[in-house]
C-alpha positions as CSV (number, residue, x, y, z in Angstrom):
1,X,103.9,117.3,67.4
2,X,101.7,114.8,65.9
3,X,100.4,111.4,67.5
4,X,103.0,109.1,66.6
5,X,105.4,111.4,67.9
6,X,104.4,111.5,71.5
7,X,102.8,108.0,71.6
8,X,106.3,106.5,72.7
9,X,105.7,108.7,75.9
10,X,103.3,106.3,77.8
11,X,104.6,103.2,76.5
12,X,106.6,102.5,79.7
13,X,104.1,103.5,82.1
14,X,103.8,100.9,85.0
15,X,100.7,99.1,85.0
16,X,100.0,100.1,88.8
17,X,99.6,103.8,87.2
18,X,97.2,102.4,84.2
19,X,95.2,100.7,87.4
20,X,95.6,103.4,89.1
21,X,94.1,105.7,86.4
22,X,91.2,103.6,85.7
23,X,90.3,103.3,89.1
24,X,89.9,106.8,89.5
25,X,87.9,107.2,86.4
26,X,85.5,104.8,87.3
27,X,85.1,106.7,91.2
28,X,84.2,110.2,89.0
29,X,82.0,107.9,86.5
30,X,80.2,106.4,89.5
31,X,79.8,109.5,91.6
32,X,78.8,111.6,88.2
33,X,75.6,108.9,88.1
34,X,74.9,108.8,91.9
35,X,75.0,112.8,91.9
36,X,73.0,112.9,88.8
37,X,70.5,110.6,89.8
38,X,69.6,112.3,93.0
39,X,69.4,115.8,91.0
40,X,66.8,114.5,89.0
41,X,65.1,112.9,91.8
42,X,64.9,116.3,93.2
43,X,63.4,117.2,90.2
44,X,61.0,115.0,90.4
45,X,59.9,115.6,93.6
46,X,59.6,119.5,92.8
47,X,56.9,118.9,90.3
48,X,58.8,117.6,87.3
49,X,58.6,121.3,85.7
50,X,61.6,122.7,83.3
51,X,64.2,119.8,83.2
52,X,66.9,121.6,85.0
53,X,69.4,118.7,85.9
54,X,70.4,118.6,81.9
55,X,72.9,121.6,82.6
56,X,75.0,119.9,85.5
57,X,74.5,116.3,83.5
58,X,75.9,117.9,80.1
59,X,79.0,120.2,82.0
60,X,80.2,117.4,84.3
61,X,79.3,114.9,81.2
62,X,82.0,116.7,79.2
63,X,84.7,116.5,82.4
64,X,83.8,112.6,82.3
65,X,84.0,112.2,78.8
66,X,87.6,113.8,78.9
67,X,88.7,111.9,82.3
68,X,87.6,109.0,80.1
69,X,89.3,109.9,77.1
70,X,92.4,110.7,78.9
71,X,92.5,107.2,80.6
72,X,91.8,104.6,78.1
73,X,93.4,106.5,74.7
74,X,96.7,106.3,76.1
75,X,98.0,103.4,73.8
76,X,98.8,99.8,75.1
């Protein structure tokens, strides 16, 4: 199916799930920065060697950046 094709599919979801939606995205975006931030604080505090918190940053990056995408493409 192409794009316009499905795009009548969300146009009558309540706003209380769009809310909803967004609400968890920005929990996972939140939590993916707290997380991340105290990896590489770790890091830090083990000598600041080989930047290893780039692997868990660029895998749970992707899952955010698809959360996102999911949440705020669906057409208004």
């Amino acid at each position: 199916m192409a794009r316009g094709e499905v795009s009548h599919y969300d146009d009558d979801l309540p706003d209380r799930l769009r809310t909803g939606m967004e609400r968890a995205f920005q929990a996972h975006a939140s939590i993916f920065v707290m997380v991340n931030l105290f990896l590489i604080a770790i890091w830090a505090a083990a000598g600041a060697g080989y930047f290893w918190p780039i692997w868990p940053i660029l895998g749970w990056g992707l899952g955010v950046g698809i959360h996102a995408w999911a949440t705020y493409n669906i057409r208004r």
